[in-house]
N, C-alpha and C positions, 0 to 999 in steps of 0.2 A: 504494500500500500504506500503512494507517496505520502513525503512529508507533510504535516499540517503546522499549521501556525497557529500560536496560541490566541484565544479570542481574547484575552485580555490585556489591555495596554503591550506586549512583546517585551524586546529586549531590556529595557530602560528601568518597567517595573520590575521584569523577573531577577533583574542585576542590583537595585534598590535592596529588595529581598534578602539577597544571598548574602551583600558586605556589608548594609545598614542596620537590618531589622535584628539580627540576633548578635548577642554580645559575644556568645563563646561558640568556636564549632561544635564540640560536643554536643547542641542542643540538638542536633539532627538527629541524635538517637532517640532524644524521649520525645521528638515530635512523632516518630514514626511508629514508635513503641503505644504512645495514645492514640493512635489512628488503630493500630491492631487491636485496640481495647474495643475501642467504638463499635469497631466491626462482628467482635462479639459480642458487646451490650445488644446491638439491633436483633442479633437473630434473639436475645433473650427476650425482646419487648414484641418481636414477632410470636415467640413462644406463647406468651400472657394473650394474646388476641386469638393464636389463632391451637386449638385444642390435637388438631394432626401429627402438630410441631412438640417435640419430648424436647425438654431441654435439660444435659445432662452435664453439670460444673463441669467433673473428672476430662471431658471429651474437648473441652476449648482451654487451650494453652497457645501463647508463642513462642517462637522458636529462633536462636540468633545462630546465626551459623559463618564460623569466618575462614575466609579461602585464601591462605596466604601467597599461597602458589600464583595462583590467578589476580589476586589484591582484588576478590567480592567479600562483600558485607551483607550477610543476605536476613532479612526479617520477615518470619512466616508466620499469618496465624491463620486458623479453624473459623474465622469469622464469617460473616454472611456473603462476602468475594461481592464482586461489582460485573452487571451486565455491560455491552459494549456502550451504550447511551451514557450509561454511567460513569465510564471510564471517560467518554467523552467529554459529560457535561463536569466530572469534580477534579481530573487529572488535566481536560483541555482548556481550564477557563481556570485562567489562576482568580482567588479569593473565593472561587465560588465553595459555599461546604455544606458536602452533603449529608455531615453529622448535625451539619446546623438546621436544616431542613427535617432529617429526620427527628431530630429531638422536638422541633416546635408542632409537628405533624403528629407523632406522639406522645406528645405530653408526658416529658421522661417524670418516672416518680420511683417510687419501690428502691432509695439508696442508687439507685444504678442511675446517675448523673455521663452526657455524653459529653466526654473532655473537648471536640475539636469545634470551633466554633467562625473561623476566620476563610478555611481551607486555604492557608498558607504555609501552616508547618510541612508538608511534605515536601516541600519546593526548597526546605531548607538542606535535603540531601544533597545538592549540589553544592554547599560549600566543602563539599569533603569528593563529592564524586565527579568523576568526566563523563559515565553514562550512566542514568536510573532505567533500569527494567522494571517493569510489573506485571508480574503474570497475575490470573486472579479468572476463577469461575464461580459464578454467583449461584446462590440457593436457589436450588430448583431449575437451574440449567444445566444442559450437557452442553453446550460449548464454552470451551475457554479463550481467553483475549489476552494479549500481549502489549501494553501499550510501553514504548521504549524513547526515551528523548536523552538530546545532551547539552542541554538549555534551550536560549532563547529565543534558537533558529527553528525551532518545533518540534511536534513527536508523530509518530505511528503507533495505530494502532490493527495488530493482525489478527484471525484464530489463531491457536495456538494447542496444543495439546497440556492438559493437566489432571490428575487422576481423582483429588479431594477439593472438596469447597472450600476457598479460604483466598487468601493473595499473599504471595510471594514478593518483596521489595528487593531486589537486589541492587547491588550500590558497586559500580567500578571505581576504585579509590583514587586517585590523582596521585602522580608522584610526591614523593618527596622534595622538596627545596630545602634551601640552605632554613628558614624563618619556618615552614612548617611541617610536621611529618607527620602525616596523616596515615603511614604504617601501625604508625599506634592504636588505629582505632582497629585492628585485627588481631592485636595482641590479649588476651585471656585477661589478666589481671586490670587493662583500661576498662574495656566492656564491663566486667563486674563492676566497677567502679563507676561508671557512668549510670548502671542501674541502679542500683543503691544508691546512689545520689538523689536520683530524676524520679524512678520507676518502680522504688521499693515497694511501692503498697499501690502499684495495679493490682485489682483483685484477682486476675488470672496468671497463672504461672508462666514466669518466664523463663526458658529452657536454655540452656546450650550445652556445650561440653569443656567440661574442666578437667584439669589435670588432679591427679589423688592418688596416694601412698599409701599402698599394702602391703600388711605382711606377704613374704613370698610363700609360698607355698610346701616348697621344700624346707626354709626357714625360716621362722616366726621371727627373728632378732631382727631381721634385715628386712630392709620394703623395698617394693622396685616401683616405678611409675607408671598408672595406668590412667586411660582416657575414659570416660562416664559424661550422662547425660546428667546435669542435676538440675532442680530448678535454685534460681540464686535470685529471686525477690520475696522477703516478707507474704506477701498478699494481703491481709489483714494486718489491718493498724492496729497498734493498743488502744487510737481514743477511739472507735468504733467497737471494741469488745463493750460489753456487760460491766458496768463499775464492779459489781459482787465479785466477778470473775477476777478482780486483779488485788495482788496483794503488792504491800512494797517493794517487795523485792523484784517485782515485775517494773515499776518506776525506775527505781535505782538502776536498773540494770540495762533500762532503754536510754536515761541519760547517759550511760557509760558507751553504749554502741553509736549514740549518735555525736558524741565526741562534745557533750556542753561544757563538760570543763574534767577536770583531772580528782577533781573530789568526790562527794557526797551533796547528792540535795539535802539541802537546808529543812526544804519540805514544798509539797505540788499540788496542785489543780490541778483537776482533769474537769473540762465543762463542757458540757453537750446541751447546744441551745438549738431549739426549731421551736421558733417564733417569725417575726420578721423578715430579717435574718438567721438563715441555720446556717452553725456552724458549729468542729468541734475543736477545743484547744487541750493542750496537756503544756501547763505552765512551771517552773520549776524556779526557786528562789535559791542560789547557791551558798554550800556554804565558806568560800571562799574568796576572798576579792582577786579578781583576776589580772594577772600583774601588770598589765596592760591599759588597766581600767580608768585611771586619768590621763592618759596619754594621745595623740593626737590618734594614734593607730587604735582605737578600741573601734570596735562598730556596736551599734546595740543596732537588737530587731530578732522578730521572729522568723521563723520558718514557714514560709504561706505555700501552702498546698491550694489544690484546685480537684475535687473527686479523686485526692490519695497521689495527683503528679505534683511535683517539686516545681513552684512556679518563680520565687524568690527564696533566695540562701537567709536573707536579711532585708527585714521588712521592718525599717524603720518607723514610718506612719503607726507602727499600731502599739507601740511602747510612748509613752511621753517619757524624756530624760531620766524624770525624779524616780523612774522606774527601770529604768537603762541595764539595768542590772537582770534582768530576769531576762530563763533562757526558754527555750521551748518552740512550739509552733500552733498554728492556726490550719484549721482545713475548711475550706468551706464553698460549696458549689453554687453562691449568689453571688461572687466578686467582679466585678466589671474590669476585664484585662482587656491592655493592647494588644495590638495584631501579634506582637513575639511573643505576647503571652510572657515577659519577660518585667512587662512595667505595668505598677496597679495604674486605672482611672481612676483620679478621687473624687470617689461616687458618695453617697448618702450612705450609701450599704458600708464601705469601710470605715465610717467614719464611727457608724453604731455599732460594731465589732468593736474596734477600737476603745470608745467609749464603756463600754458593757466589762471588757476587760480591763478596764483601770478600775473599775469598781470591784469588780472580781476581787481583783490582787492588795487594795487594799482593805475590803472585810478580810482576806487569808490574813495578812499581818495585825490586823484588831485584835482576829481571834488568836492567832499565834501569842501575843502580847499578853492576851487575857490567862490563855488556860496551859503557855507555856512559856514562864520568862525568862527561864534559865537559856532554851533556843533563842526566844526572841531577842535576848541580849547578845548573843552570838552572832545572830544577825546585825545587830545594829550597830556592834565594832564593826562591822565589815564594810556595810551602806548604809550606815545612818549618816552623814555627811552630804550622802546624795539627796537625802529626804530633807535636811536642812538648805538646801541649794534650792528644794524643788519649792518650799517655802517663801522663799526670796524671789525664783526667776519667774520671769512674765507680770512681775508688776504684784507680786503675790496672792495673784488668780489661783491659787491651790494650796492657798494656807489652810483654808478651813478642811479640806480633806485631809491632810500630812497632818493637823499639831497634835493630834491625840498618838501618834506614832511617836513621836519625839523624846529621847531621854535625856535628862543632864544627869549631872553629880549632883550632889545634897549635901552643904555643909553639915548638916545634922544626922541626917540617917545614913552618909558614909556610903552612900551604896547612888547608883541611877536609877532617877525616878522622872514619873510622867510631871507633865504641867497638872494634871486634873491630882493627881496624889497629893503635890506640893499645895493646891488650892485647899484642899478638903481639910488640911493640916493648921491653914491660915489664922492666928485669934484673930477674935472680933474687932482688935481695934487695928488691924493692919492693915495698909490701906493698897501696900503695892506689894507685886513678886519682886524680889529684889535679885541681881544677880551680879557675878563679878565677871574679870576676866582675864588672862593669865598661858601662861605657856605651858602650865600642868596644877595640877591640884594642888600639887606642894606646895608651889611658890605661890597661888591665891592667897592658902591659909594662912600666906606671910602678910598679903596687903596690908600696910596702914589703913587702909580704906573701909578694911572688913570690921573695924573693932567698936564702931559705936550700934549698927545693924544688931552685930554678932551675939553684944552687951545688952540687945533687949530681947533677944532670947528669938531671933526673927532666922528664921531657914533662910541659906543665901543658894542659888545653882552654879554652878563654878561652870562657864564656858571654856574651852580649851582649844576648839574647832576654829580658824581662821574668818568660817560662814557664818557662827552663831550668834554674832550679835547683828549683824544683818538681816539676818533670822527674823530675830526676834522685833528689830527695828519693823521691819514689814507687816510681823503681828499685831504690834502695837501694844495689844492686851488678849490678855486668856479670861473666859467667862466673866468679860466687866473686869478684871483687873490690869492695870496697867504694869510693864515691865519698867524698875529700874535700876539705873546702873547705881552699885556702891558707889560710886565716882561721881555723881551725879553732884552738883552745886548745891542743889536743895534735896533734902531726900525725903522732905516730908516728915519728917520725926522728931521737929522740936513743936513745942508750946508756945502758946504767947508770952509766955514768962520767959520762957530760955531764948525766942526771937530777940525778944530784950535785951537780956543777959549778951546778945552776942552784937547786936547793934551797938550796943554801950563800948563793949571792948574794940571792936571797929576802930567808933570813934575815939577811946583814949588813947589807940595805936596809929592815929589819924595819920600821922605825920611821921613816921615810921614806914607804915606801912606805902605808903607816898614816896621816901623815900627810894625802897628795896623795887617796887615797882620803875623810877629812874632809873637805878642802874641795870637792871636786866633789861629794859628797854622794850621792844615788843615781843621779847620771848616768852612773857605771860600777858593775861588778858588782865589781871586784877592779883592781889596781894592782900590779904584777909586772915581774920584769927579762923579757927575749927572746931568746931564740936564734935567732929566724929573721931579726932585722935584722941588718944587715951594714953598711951606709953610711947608712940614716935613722935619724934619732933617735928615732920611737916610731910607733905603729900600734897598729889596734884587732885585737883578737881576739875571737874569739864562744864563746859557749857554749851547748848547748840546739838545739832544732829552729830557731830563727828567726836568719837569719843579717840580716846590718844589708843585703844589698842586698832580701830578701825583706820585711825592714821599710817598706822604701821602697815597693814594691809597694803591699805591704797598707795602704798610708796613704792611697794615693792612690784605692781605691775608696769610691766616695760612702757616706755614714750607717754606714762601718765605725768600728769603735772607733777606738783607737788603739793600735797593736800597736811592743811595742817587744823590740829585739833584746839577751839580755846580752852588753852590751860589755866587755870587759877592756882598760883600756889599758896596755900593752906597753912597755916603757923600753930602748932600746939603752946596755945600761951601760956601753960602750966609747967611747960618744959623748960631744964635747968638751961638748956641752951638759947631759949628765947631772952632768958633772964641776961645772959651774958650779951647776948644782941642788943636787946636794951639797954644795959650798963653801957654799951659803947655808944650808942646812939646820944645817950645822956649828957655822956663826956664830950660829944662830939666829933669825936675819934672814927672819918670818914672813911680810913683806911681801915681798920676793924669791920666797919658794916658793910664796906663793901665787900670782904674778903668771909667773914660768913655769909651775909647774901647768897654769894656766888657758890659756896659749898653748901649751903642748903638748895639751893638750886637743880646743882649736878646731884644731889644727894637723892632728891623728887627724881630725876631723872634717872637714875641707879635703880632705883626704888618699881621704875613701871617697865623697865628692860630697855631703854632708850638708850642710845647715842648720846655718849660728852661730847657736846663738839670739842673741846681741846685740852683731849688727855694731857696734853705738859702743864698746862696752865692749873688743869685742876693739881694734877700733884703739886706743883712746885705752890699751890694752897693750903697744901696737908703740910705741907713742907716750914710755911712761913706758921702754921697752927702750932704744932711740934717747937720749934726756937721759943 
């Protein structure tokens, strides 16, 4: 038969196709591998209509078979084969697809979803081959067709002799070049690999022959190597099995085959939704951070399947960040994909998957929280960091979901606790959560800052996280209560008497403290006595959005300005060293007050982990203190 020309668009789109549309070669196996499915679903959905037709699982498998000699790639299934019309109208006319037709013609339902919908994956054999053959005899015909093309210049299609119902793909592999070797796709160990990738959980068996190590016969000790037919996909997924049916150990052991990480789940979801949207997820919370994990190279995302095919590796869209952490995959037969079937559309339908599963993942960690803390805190060394970011990012659109996740320290109860525990604890006449912030627990319990809070018997949460006051800045307040910093200028804990007591001192420091403010210049915002020291001689206080540990922060990301925090520095006037400040100020003695000034100063600044600016200067202070 002459050659034909393809009725759709020719060269341009079938070349589009082949170097545009799919990202990796390999996909040409699992487009073709889906097309062999389809063509078994139909004859099952013929089955259900039509009472003549026995439809028997055991009897429909396909078949990969590689001919290295010849360099064919050959894909065979039992499926329902294509008459010549057909071969014409879904092989001759590229996008046309006759699974899409049949599926809308049949109204697929009964689990059995019909994967191709574009009829463009087949065309994707030609980035691997120079000639596609298909032979193929349709159900309930005795004659067989041969349709053969070697692109864009067209195909034939002849009778052909064939003995079983089904079609035959076979693929002539293209040399090798220097950039690609497309021998490999005839090599044992890719093909497996490519199906387990793409194809693991087609529900029909997929065949070829592998190599396998027997004892000999004469010898048990020794094996020799023999060739076998085996099937080498899954078929049935775990999240389509019976929940009752699966124990942990069935979990544990699929994150381990499917390579989420190198440990133990933390603990998983398995959700089977048909609402809407149906679909099913097997979610997994690790329990390790992956080392990777703040670093430019992490990717988050799920595993998005399409009726059991491998559609995306990493499906970002359906994780939000604060959640970035969690491994697993999604399956679900209502997803709107592009023509490679390689990129989601963002439809309505992903967006309520998505959304459905953030809900999901954060009742698992409520309840984790609730009925297992000693996990949950295992957890939240790991990714509570992330849960604190996720607080903060987007303008803190997702605070109220995240804060009841959230753990600090407790100055009091020594251990990490929730915001709602520290609330419940609160007496009646405290008006704020109060918290510190610090480079580790130990050095908080040192603040100056901490000692007048501490002294009224008031729980502090010690932040230690770089995010956390960020955090909590976003929050604002937990159940009506407002966050504040120890550090804070005002902290709310005096009286109208002690307000007194401390304006008074102010003003009989008036001129003192006017002074010490002169000399440091604008390196504080104000110079004042303190009520919240008790045993240190001075500390800073803040005032405004930016506190001095947030400053630190902000310094430290690259080509940022330089942001700086108003300090107030704080005077314990009960202190022997205040007393000697005074004595020199008395005297008049400028050179004294400047010279403590300055080492109270760097002293505040020692005090919250800051920078002296000029270590000579401060010693050679210690220096002139010391004579």
């Amino acid at each position: 038969m002459p050659t034909k020309e393809f009725k759709a668009e020719s060269k341009k789109l079938l070349d589009m196709m082949i170097h545009s549309i799919y990202s990796q070669k390999e996909i040409f196996l699992r487009e073709i591998i889906s097309n062999s499915s389809d063509a078994i679903d139909k004859i099952y959905y013929k089955a259900l209509a039509d009472t003549s037709l026995n439809f028997n699982k055991d009897d429909y498998y396909i078949q990969i078979t590689a001919d290295k000699k010849n360099r064919t790639l050959t894909v065979s299934d039992t499926g329902i084969g294509m008459t010549q019309d057909e071969l014409e109208n879904n092989l001759g006319t590229i996008a046309q697809s006759g699974s899409f037709n049949f599926k809308h013609a049949n109204d697929a339902k009964d689990g059995h979803d019909i994967i191709g919908q574009f009829g463009v994956g087949f065309y994707s054999a030609f980035m691997v081959a120079d000639k596609v053959t298909v032979m193929t005899k349709a159900l309930g015909s005795d004659q067989a067709y041969k349709w053969e093309s070697s692109g864009a210049d067209g195909y034939t299609i002849d009778p052909c002799e064939k003995d079983s119902i089904g079609t035959d793909v076979i693929l002539k592999l293209k040399e090798d070049t220097d950039d690609e070797k497309y021998s490999e796709f005839l090599e044992e160990y890719k093909l497996k690999a490519i199906i387990k990738k793409y194809s693991d959980f087609i529900r029909y068996p997929i065949k070829m022959e592998v190599t396998v190590y027997k004892p000999k016969k004469d010898n048990e000790k020794e094996t020799e190597e023999t060739k076998e037919i085996q099937t080498v996909n899954s078929m049935v997924p775990i999240w389509r099995k019976n929940k009752n049916e699966l124990k942990d150990e069935d979990y544990e052991n699929f994150y381990t085959e499917k390579h989420y990480g190198y440990d133990k789940p933390l603990d998983y979801l398995n959700i089977q939704v048909d609402g809407t949207v149906r679909y099913h997820a097997i979610l997994y919370i690790p329990e390790n951070i992956p080392f990777d994990y703040y670093s430019k190279d992490y990717e988050k995302g799920l595993e998005l399947y399409s009726g059991g095919v491998l559609i995306m590796e990493k499906c970002a869209e359906l994780l939000p960040d604060y959640f970035s952490f969690v491994k697993g995959l999604v399956d679900s037969e209502d997803i709107s994909l592009n023509i490679s079937r390689e990129i989601l559309q963002h439809d309505r339908k992903l967006q309520l998957i998505a959304k459905n599963i953030n809900h999901k993942i954060q009742k698992q960690l409520e309840k984790l929280l609730k009925e297992d803390r000693e996990k949950y805190e295992k957890f939240f060394k790991a990714f509570g960091r992330q849960l604190k970011y996720g607080c903060y990012m987007d303008y803190g659109a997702h605070k109220d979901e995240l804060q009841d996740l959230l753990l600090f320290y407790s100055s009091t109860e020594k251990k990490n606790v929730t915001l709602d525990e520290y609330v419940s604890r609160m007496p009646a006449d405290q008006k704020y959560i109060y918290y510190a912030v610090g480079q580790s627990n130990e050095k908080i319990e040192k603040l100056p800052q901490t000692e007048l809070v501490a002294d009224k018997g008031y729980e502090i949460l010690y932040f230690t996280d770089d995010v956390d006051e960020f955090a909590i800045k976003m929050l604002h307040a937990y159940k009506e209560k407002e966050f504040k910093s120890v550090s804070s200028s005002d902290l709310g804990l005096e009286n109208d008497e002690e307000k007194k007591e401390t304006k008074a001192e102010d003003e009989a420091n008036k001129d003192l403290f006017g002074k010490m403010k002169e000399i440091l210049s604008d390196k504080v915002k104000d110079v004042r006595a303190s009520k919240r020291l008790k045993t240190h001689p001075v500390c800073f206080a803040t005032e405004g959005e930016v506190s001095i540990e947030m400053e630190k922060v902000l310094n430290q990301v690259p080509n940022n300005q330089q942001v700086k925090a108003d300090k107030i520095l704080e005077i314990n006037t009960h202190h022997n060293v205040f007393k000697a400040l005074k004595a020199a100020f008395d005297l008049n003695d400028e050179k004294k007050v400047s010279l403590y000034t300055n080492l109270l100063y760097n002293q505040a600044l020692m005090v919250e982990g800051l920078q002296v600016q000029d270590p000579v200067a401060f010693a050679n202070d210690i220096c002139k203190l010391m004579n």
